[in-house]
C-alpha positions as CSV (number, residue, x, y, z in Angstrom):
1,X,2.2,-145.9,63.8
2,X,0.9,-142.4,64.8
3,X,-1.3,-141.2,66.8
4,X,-5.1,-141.9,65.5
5,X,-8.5,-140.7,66.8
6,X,-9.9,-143.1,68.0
7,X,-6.6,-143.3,70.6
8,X,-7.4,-139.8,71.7
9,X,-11.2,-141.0,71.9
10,X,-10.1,-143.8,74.3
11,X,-7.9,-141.9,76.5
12,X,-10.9,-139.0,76.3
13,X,-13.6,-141.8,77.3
14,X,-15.8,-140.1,74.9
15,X,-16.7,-141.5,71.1
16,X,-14.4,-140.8,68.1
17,X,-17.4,-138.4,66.7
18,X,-17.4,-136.0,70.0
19,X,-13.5,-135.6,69.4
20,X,-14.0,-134.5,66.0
21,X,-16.5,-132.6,66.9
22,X,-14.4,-130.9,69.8
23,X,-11.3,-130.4,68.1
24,X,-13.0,-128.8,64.9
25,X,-15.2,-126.1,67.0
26,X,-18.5,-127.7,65.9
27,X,-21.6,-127.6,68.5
28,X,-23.4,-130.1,70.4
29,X,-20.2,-130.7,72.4
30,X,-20.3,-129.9,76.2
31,X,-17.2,-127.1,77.0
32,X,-15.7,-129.6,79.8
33,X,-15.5,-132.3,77.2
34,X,-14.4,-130.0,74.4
35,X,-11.5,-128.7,76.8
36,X,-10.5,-132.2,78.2
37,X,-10.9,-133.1,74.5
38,X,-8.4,-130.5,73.4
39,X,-6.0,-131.1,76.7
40,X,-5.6,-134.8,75.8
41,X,-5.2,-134.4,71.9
42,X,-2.5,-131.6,73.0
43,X,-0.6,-134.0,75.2
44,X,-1.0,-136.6,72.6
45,X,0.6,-134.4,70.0
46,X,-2.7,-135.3,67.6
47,X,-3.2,-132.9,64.9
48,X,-6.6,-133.6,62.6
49,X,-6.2,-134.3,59.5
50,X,-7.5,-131.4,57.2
51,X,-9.0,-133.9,54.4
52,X,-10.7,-135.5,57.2
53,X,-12.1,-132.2,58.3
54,X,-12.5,-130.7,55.4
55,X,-14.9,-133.7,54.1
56,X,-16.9,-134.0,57.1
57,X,-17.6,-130.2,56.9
58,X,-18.6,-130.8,53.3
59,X,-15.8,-128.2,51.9
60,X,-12.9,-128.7,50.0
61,X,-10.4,-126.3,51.3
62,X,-9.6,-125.1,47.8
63,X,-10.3,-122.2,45.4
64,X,-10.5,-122.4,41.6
65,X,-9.0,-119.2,40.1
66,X,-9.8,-119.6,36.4
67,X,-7.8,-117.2,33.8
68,X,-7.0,-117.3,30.1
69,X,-3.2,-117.0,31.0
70,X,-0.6,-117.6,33.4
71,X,3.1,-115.9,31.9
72,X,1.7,-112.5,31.2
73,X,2.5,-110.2,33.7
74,X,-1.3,-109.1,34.5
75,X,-2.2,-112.2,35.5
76,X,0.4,-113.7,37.2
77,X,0.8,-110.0,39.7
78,X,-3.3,-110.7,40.1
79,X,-2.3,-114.0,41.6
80,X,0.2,-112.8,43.7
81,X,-2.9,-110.8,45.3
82,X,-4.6,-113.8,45.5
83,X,-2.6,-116.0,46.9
84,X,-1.4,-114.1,50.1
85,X,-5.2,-114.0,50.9
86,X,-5.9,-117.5,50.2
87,X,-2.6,-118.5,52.2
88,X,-3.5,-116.5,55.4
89,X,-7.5,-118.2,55.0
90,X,-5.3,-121.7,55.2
91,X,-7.0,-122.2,51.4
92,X,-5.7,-123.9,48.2
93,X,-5.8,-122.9,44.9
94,X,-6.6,-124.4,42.3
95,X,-4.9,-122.5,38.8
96,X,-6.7,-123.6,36.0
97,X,-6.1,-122.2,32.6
98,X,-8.9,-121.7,30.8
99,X,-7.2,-121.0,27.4
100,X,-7.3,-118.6,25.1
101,X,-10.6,-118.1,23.5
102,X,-9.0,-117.1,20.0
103,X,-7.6,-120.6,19.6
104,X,-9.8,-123.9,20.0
105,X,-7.3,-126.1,20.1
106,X,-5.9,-125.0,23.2
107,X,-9.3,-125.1,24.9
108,X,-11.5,-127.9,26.7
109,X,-14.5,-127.6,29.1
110,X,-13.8,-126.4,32.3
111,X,-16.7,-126.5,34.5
112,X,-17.5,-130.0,34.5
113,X,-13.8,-130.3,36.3
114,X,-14.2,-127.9,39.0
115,X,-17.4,-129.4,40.3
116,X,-17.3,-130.5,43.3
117,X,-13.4,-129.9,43.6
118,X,-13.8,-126.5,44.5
119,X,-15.6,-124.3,47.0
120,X,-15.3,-121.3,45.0
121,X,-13.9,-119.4,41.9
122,X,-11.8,-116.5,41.4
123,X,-12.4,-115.5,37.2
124,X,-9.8,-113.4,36.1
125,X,-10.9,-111.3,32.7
126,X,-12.3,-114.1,30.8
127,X,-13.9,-112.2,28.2
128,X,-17.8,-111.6,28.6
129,X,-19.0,-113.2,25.4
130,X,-16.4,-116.5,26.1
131,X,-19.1,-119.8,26.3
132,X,-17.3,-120.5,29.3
133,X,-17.7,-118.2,31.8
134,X,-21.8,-118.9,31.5
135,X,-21.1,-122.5,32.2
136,X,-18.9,-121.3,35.1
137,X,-21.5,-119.4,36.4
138,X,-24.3,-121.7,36.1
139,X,-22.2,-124.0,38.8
140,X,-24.1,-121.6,41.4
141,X,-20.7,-121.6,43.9
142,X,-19.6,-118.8,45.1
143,X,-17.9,-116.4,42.4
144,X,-15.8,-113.7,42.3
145,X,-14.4,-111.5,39.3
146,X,-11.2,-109.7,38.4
147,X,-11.4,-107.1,35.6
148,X,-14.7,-108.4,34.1
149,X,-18.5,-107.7,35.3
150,X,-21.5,-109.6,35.0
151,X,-24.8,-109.2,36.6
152,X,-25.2,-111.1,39.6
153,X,-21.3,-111.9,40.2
154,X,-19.3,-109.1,42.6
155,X,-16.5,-108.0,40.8
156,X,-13.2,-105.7,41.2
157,X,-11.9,-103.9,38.1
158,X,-11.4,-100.2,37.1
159,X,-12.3,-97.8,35.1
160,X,-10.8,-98.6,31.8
161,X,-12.4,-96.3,29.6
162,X,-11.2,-93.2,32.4
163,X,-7.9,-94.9,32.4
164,X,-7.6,-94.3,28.4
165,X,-9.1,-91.3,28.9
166,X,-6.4,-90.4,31.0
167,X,-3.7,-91.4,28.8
168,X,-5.2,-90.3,25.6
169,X,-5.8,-86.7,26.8
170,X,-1.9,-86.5,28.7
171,X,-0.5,-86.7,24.7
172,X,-3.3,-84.5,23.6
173,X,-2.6,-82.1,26.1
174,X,1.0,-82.1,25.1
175,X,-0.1,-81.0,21.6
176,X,-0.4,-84.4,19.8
177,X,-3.2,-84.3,17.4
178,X,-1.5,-87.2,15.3
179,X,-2.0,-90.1,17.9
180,X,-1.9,-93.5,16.8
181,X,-2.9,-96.8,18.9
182,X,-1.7,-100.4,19.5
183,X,-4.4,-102.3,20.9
184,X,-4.2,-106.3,21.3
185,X,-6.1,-108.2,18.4
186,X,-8.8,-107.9,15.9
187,X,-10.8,-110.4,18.1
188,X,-14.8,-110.9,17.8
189,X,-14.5,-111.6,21.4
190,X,-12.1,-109.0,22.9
191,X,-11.6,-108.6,26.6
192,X,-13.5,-106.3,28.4
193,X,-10.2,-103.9,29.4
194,X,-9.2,-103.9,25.5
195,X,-12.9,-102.6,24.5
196,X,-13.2,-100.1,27.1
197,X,-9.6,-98.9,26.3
198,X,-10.2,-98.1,22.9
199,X,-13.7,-96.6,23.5
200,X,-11.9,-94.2,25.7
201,X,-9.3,-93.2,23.3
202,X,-11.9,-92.8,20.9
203,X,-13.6,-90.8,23.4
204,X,-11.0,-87.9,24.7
205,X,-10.1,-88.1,20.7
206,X,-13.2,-87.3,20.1
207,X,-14.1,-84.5,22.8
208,X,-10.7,-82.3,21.4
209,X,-12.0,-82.7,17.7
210,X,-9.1,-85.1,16.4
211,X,-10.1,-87.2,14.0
212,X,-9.0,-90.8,14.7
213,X,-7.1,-92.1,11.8
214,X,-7.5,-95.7,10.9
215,X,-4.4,-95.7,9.4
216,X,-2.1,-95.1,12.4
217,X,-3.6,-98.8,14.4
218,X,-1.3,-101.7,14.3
219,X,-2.1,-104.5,16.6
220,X,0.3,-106.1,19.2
221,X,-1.2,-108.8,21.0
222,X,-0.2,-107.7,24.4
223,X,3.4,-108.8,24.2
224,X,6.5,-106.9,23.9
225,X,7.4,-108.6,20.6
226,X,3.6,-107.6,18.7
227,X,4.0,-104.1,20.8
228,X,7.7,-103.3,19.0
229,X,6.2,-105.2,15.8
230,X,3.2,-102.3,15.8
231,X,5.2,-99.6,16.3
232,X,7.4,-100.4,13.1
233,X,4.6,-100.8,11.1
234,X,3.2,-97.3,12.3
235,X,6.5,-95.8,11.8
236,X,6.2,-96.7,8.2
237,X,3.2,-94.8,7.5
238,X,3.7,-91.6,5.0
239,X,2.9,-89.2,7.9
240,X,3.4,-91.3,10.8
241,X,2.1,-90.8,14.5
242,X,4.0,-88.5,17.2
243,X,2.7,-90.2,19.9
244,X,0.9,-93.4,20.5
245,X,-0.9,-94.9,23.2
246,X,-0.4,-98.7,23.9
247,X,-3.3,-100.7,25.6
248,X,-0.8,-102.3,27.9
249,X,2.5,-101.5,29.1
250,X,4.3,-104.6,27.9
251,X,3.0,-103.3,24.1
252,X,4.6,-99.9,25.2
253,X,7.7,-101.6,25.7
254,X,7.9,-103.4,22.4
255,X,7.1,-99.6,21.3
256,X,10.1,-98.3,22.9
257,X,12.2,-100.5,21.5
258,X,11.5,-99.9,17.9
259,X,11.9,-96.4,18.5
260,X,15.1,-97.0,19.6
261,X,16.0,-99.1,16.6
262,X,15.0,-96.2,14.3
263,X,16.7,-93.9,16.0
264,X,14.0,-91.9,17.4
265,X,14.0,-90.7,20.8
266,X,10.8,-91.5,23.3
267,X,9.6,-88.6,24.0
268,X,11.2,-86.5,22.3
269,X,10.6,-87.6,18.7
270,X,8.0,-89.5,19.8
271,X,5.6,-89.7,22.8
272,X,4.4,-93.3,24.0
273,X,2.2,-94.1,26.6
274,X,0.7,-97.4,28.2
275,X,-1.8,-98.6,31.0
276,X,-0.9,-101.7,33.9
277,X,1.7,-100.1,35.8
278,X,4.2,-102.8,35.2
279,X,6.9,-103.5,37.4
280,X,9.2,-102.2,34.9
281,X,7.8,-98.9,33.6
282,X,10.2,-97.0,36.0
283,X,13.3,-98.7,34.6
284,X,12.3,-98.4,31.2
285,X,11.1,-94.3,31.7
286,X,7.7,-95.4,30.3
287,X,5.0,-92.8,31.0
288,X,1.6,-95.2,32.2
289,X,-1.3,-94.8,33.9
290,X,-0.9,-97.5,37.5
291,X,-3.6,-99.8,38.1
292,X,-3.3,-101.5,41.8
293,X,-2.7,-105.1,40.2
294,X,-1.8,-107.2,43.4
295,X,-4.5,-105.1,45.1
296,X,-7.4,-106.2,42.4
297,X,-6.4,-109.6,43.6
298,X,-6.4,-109.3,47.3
299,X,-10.0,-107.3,47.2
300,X,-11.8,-110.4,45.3
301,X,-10.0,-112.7,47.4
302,X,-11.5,-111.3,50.0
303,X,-14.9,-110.3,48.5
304,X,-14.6,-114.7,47.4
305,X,-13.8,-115.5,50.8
306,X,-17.0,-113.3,52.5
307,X,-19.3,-115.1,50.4
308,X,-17.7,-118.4,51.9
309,X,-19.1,-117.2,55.6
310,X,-21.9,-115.3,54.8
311,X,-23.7,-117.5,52.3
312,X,-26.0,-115.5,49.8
313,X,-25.0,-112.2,50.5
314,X,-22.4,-111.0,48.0
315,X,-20.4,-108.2,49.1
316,X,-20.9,-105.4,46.2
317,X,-18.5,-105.0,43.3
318,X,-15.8,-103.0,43.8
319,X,-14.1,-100.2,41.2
320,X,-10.1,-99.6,42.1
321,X,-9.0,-95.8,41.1
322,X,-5.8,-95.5,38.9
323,X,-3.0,-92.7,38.4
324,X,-1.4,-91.3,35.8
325,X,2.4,-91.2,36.3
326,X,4.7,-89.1,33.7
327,X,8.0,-90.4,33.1
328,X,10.3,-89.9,29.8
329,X,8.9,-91.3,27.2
330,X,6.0,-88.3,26.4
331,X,7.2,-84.9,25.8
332,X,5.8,-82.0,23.8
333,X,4.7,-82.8,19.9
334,X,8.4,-82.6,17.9
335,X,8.9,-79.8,15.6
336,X,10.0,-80.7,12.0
337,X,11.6,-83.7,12.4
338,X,11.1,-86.6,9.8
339,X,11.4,-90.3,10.8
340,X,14.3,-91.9,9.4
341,X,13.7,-95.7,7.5
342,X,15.7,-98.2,9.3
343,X,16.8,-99.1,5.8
344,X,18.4,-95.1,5.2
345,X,20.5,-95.5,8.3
């Protein structure tokens, strides 16, 4: 049998409560008993056990990071941020999917689990009008945001209307004027990235006097399969687009890839451009403008973990800058050149 303490109590001549005490840095314990305490535990080889502190402390050790995915590349590089933070702070986690909002079947009350499991949450883009994240909220524990903001709740995101912006006016600047979009879904209850996105294409659209055409949006879902999917039902259209901007990169590379199955060269026959900076944008030559994903993570990590010390002050949000980087697949508008059916080939 191990080492217990009430054996280091013994040896220490002091109660089992004072060795607690000592060994977990609490007060109310004189520094010669804390440090004869410690010598004896040491020599011992006792180690507390962290459930044992962690319940007599009245914390749990353990952080709730709530998202509506797990596979897609944004959220698992956010976690990645995360995690190191939480590792270092000797912190669990505690992944819970949340589901997406779209589908009810795949959905079931969180909030009621994380009660008392958790001494804080990490909420990673849950869409502002989701009936969720107010239930979240209401559990008054410390709360942090990732690409989301709510009053009340510090949060880290960018500027994704500036980040469309961005994009939008690189292809216009390049000469497009026929610019089409994929955005994710026809939601009622879009994420907050997806909504500024488009209101920032519409934006820099707007502000050179190009008239967006309804005509040249085709939805992908933010997968590569819906992104390639979009692009070859833009590429059907009677005049179809010369360049087109994809709310995520992983859209853009479905976008690529039909282009490539028609024939057409990115960039040359047609521009694309995307947002995330995904790991794979340099491989695949994909022009983008780079959010700082792991770095999102490791700020409301930290923010999460400040609340932790500091009680009710709230560090204040926090708003990441991004950067457009040009790679080969935007190019100057193409001059007469028509868009071959996949069918004519």
């Amino acid at each position: 049998m191990g080492i217990t303490i009430r054996d280091v109590a013994e040896a220490s001549g002091v109660s089992t409560a004072t060795v607690s005490r000592a060994l977990r840095g609490l007060p109310n314990v004189d520094e010669r008993t804390r440090a004869r305490v410690q010598r004896i535990a040491g020599e011992l080889d006792y180690v507390i056990s962290p459930s044992a502190s962690r319940l007599a402390s009245g914390r749990t050790g353990s952080i709730a990071v709530v998202t509506p995915y797990i596979a897609r590349w944004f959220f698992s590089t956010v976690l990645s941020g995360v995690e190191g933070v939480l590792h270092t702070a000797d912190m669990d986690l505690l992944l819970t999917c949340i589901g997406d909002h779209s589908n009810s079947r795949q959905r079931s009350p969180v909030a009621a689990r994380l009660r008392r499991r958790v001494d804080g949450m990490l909420i990673i883009a849950v869409p502002p009008a989701d009936p969720q994240l107010q239930d979240l909220i209401a559990l008054s524990m410390p709360t942090s945001m990732i690409g989301l903001t709510t009053a009340s709740v510090p949060s880290v995101t960018i500027d994704d209307v500036a980040a469309a912006r961005l994009a939008t006016q690189h292809l216009i600047n390049l000469g497009h004027t026929r610019i089409g979009t994929i955005p994710g879904s026809p939601s009622q209850t879009p994420f907050t990235a997806e909504f500024d996105r488009e209101a920032g294409f519409a934006q820099a659209m707007s502000e050179a006097n190009i008239q967006v055409d309804p005509m040249l949006e085709a939805y992908g879902h933010f997968s590569i399969e819906g992104g390639e999917a979009a692009m070859t039902a833009l590429l059907t259209q009677v005049q179809p687009p010369t360049a087109v901007f994809a709310l995520s990169d992983e859209m853009a590379f479905g976008a690529l890839r039909a282009l490539r199955a028609h024939d057409l060269r990115p960039g040359i026959d047609v521009s694309v451009v995307g947002v995330d900076g995904h790991d794979m944008a340099e491989y695949l030559g994909l022009t983008t403008v780079v959010q700082p994903v792991v770095e999102l993570g490791r700020i409301a990590a930290e923010s999460l973990l400040a609340q932790m010390r500091e009680g009710a002050a709230q560090p204040e949000s926090t708003q990441v800058a991004t950067q457009l980087v040009v790679r080969e697949s935007t190019g100057p508008v193409a001059r007469h050149r028509s868009v071959p059916s996949k069918d004519a080939r």
